[in-house]
C-alpha positions in Angstrom: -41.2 7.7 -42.8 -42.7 11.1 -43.4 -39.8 13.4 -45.1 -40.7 16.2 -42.6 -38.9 13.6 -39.5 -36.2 12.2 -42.3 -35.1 16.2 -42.7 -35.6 16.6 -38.6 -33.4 13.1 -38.0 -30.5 14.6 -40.0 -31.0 18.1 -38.9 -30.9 17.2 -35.1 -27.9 14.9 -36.1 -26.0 17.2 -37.9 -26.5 20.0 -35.2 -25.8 17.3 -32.1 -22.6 15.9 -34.2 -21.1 19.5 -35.1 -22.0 22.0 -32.9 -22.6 20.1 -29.3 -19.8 21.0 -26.7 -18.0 17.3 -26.1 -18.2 17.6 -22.5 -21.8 16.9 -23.2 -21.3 13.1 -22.8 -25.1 11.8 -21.8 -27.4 14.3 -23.2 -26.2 13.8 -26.8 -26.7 12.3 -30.2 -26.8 8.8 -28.9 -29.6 10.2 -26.1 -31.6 11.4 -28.5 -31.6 8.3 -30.6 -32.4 6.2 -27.9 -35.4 8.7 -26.8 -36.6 8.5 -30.7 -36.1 4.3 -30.5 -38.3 4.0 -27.2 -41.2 6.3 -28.9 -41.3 4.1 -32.0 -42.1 1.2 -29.2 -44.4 3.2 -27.1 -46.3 4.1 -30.6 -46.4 0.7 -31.4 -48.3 0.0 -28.5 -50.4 2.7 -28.1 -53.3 4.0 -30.7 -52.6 7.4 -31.6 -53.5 9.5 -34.7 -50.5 9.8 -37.8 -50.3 13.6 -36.6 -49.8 12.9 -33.2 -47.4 10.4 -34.2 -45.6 12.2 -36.7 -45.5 15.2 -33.7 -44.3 12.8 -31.1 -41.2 11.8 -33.5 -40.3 15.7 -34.4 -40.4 16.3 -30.5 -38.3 13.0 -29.9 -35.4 13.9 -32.4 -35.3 17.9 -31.4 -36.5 18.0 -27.8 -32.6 18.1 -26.9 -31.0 20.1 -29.7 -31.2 23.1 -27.5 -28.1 22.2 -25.5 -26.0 23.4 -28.3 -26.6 26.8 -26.9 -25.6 25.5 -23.2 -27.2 24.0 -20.5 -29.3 27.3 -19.0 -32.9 26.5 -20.7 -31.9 23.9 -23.1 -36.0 23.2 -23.4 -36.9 26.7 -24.1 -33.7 26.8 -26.9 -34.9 23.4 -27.9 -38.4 25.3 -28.7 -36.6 27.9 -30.3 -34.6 25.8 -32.7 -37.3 23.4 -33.0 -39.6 26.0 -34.3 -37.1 28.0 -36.7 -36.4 24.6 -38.3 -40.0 23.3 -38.8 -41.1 27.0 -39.7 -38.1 26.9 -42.8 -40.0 23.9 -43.5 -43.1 25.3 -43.8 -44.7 22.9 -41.3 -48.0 24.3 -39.7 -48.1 26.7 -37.1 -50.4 24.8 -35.1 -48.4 21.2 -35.4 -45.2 23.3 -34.4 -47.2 24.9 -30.8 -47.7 20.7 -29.9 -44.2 20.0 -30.8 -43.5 22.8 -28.4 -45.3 21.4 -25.8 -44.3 18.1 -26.1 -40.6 19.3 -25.7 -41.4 21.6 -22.8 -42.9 18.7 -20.9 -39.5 17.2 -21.0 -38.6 19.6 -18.3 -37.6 18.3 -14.8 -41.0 18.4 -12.6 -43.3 18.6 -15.5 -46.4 16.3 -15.3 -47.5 15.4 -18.6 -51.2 15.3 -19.0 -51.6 14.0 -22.7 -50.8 10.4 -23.6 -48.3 11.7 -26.5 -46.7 13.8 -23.8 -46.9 10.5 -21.2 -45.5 8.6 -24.5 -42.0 11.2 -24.7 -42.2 11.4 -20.8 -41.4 7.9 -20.8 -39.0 7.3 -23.3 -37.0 10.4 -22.1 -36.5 8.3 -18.9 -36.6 4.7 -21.0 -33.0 4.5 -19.7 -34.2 3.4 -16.4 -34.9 0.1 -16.9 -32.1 -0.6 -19.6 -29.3 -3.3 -18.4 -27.0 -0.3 -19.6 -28.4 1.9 -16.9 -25.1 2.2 -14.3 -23.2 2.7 -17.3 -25.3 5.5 -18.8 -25.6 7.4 -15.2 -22.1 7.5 -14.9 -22.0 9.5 -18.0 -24.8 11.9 -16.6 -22.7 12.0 -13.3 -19.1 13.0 -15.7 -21.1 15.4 -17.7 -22.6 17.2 -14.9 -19.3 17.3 -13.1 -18.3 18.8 -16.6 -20.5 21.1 -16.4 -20.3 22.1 -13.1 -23.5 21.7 -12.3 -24.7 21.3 -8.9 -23.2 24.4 -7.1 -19.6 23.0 -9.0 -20.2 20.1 -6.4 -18.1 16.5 -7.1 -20.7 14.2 -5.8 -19.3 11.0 -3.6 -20.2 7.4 -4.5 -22.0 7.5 -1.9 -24.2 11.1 -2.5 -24.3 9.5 -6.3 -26.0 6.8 -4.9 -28.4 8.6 -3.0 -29.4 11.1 -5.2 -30.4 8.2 -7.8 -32.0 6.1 -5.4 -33.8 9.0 -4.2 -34.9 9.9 -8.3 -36.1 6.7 -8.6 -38.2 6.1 -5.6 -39.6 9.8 -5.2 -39.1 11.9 -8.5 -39.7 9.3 -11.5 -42.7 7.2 -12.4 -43.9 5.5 -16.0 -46.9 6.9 -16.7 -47.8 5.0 -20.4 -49.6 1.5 -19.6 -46.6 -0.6 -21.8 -44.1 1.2 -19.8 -45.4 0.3 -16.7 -46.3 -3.0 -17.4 -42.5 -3.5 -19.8 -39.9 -1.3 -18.2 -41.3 -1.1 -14.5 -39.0 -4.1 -14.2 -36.2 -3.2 -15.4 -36.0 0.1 -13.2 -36.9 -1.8 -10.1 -33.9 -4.3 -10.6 -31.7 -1.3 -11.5 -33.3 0.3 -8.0 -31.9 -2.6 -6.3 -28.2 -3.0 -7.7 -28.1 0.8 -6.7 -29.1 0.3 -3.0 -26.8 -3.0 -3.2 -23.4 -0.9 -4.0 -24.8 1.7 -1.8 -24.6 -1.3 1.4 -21.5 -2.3 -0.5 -20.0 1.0 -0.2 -21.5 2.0 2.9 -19.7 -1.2 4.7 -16.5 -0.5 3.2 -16.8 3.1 4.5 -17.7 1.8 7.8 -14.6 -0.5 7.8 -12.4 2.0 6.8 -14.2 4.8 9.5 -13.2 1.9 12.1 -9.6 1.4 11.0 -9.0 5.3 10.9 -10.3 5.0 14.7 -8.1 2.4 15.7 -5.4 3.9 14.3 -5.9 7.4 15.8 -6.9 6.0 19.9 -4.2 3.4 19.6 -0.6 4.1 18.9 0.0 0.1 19.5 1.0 -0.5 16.1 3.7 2.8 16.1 4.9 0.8 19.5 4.9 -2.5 18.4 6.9 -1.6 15.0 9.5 0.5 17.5 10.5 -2.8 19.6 10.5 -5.3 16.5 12.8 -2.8 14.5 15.0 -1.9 18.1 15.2 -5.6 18.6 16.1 -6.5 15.3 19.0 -4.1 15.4 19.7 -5.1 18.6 20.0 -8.8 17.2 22.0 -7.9 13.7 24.7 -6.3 16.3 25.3 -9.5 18.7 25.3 -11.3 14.8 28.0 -8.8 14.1 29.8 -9.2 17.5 30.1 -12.8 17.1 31.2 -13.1 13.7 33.8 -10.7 14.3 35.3 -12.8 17.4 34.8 -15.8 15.1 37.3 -14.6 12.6 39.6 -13.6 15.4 38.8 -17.0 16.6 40.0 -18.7 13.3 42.8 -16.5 12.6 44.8 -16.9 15.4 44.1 -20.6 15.3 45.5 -20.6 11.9 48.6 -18.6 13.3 48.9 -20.9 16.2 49.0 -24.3 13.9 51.2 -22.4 11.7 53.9 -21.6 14.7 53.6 -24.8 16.4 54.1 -26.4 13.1 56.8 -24.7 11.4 58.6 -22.8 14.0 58.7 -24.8 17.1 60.2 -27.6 15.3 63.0 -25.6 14.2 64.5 -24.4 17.8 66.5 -27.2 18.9 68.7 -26.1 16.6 71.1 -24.0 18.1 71.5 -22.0 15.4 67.9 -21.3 15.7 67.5 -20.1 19.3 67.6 -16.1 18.3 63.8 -17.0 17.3 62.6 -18.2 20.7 61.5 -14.9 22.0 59.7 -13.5 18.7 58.1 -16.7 18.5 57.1 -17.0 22.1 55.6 -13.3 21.5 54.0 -14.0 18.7 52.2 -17.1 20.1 51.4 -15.6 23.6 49.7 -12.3 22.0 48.0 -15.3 19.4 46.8 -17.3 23.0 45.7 -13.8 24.7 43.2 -13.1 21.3 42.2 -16.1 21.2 40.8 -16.6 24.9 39.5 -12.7 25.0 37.5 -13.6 21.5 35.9 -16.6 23.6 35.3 -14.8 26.2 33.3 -11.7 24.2 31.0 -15.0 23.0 30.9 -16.9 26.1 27.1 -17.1 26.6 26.0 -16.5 30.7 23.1 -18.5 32.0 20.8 -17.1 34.7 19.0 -19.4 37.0 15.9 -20.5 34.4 13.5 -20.3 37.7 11.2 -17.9 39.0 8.0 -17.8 41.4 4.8 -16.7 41.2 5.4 -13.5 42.9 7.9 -12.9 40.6 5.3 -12.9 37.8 2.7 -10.8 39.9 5.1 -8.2 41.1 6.2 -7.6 37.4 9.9 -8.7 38.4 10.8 -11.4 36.0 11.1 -10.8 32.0 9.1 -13.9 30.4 10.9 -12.8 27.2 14.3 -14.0 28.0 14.9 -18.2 28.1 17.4 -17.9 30.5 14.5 -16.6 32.9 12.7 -19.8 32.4 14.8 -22.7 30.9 14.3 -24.7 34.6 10.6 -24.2 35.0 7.7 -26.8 33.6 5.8 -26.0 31.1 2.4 -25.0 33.2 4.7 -23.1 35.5 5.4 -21.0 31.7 2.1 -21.1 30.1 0.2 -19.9 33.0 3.4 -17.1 33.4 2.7 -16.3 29.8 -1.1 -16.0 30.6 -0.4 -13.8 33.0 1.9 -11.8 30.6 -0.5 -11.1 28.0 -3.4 -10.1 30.4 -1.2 -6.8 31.2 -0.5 -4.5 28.5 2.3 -3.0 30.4 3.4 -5.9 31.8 4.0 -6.5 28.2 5.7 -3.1 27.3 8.0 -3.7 30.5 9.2 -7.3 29.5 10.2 -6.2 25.9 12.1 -2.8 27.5 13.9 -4.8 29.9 14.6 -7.4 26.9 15.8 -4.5 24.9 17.8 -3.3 28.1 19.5 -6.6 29.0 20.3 -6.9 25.0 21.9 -3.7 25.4 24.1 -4.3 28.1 25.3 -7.7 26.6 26.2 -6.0 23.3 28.1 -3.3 25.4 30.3 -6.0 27.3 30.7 -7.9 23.6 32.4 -4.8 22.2 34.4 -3.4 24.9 35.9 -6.9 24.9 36.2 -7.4 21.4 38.0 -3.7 20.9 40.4 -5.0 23.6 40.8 -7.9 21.4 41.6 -6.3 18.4 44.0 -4.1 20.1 45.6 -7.2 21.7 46.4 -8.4 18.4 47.1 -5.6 16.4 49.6 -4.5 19.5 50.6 -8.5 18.8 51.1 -8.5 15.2 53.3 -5.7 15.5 55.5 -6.2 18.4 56.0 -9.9 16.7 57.3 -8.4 13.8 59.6 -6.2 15.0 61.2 -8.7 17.3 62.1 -11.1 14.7 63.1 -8.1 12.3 65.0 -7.5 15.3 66.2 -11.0 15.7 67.6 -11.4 12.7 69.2 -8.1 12.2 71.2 -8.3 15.7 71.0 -12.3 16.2 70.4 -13.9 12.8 73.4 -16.5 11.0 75.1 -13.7 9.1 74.5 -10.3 11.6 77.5 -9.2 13.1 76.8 -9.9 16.3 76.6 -13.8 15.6 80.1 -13.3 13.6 81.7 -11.9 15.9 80.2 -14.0 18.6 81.2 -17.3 16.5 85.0 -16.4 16.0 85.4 -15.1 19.5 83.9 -18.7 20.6 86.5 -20.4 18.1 89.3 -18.3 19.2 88.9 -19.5 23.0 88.6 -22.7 21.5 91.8 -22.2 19.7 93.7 -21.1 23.0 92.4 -24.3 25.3 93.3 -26.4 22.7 
């Protein structure tokens, strides 16, 4: 290797390593090594002279250093650096003017009318038909976005897309024999992985596009989640309902055992029969919760039957068992049929469900806060009446003392 493109390889790398902004993420060192790398294969290939060769490699390594000063005219800066370098070297004027050229047919649109300038036309764009190439054009995309190139425009997946296809089928050709007949390839199979996401994308889009409709001319779903969470709630209530009259249920059954096992036994003793009335109150206020917390779960059956007219006039609520329980199963499927034809028909069925639930839950808790009250009223009137019992009526109360010696005193006297 010539020292002249040894001193321009570590002069370009130096300057692309030190003084390149970062946000410069495609057109950078590893760019320009890449451009340098296709050359060498394109020159391999090709017959050209050692000057035009040796020209072709300046160009390669420095046709990109001019982006140090920013992106406006990097080709032009290119040629400026290009030439102040190779000028310190004392290269000649006239082999610096075709490293000039070389780098200004680089420029987007150019057409390049010498093989050498075919030759760094193609490596420039050798990238096209790399396996690398989605990965590499995403940089390009970042850096311009960096940048803020394009009118300070974020491009879509889908505009990204388009633009490259539209490089690659209308802006871009090989124009160097080995290129076409190497890299042609490569590009087309990269052509064909971009239109690929491009249908991939575009379907999703179009999925997406049809679920936003759906969602905006159909306020089903916002309907659909108000009667599953109403009738849910409605549900968890009558749940609540009946495990509250359960406990009442098992309480009083408890008191109940209790009473007829302990206390009953004990009143044919006469010495017990002050406790007859608390404990006849505190079983009959134990009997009244106990039927009024049966009576808040008592289930009511309807008929289970209705007609045909019943279905077509909208009248009967397919929703509910107890509407059909008594009817054969064609009589239902061809009801349910019917049913699911209508969309209101539908909508009416659930708000009547939702209705009927409503008016059962109501008649559950009026009962059941007349049950409580029952035997809360019952708890406490039992207790005072046998506090009461044995205070005024008990073995050792006054009442029974004096009552006892009065009884033994007429005793006394008939004796």
């Amino acid at each position: 290797m010539p020292d002249i493109i040894k001193k321009a390889r570590d002069f370009a790398t130096d300057l692309l390593t030190n003084e390149l902004d970062p946000s410069f993420l495609y057109h950078n060192l590893t760019h320009t090594q890449r451009v340098v790398k296709s050359i060498q294969e394109l020159l391999d290939h090709h017959q050209l002279t050692d000057s035009e060769s040796e020209t072709l490699l300046l160009a390669g390594w420095l046709h990109d250093t001019g982006y140090s000063k920013g992106v406006d005219e990097h080709e032009e800066q290119s040629c400026t650096i290009a030439t102040e370098f190779l000028v310190s070297e004392t290269y000649e004027k006239a082999l610096i003017e075709k490293v000039c050229r070389l780098i200004m047919c680089t420029k987007m649109g150019m057409e390049p009318e010498t093989l050498p300038e075919k030759i760094l036309k193609d490596a420039d764009a050798s990238h096209f038909a790399k396996s690398s190439y989605m990965e590499t054009c995403a940089l390009l995309r970042e850096e311009w976005e960096l940048q803020g190139l394009k009118s300070l425009k974020s491009y879509s997946e889908m505009e990204w897309l388009d633009e490259n296809i539209k490089f690659f089928t209308q802006n871009h050709q090989f124009y160097t024999d080995y290129a076409k007949e190497n890299w042609q390839v490569g590009k087309d199979e990269n052509l064909k992985k971009l239109k690929k996401d491009k249908k991939t994308i575009k379907g999703i889009a179009k999925k997406e596009a049809l679920k936003a409709k759906y969602k905006s001319e159909s306020p089903d779903r916002g309907i659909q989640t108000l009667f599953r969470v109403t009738l849910k709630n409605h549900l968890t209530l009558s749940d609540i309902a009946d495990t509250k009259a359960n406990i009442l249920l098992s309480v009083n059954a408890i008191i109940i055992s209790v009473a007829l096992s302990n206390l009953i036994p004990k009143l044919d003793n006469p010495s017990n029969t002050y406790l007859i009335y608390p404990t006849l109150i505190f079983i009959i206020f134990s009997v009244i919760s106990m039927i009024m917390a049966v009576l808040a779960t008592r289930p009511n059956i309807t008929g289970g039957q209705f007609t045909k007219e019943d279905v077509k006039n909208k009248k009967v609520n397919l929703l509910f068992f107890g509407n059909f329980h008594k009817m054969s199963l064609g009589e239902y499927e061809w009801a349910i049929q019917e049913l699911v034809k209508d969309k209101e028909y539908i909508y009416s069925s659930l708000t009547k469900d939702l209705y009927f639930l409503g008016l059962v839950l109501n008649r559950k808790y009026k009962i059941l806060r007349w049950t409580y009250t029952v035997f809360m009223i019952g708890i406490i009137i039992s207790v005072l009446a046998f506090g009461i019992a044995f205070r005024f009526f008990g073995p050792e109360s006054r009442f029974s003392i004096f009552w006892i010696r009065k009884k033994s005193i007429a005793r006394l006297q008939r004796d």
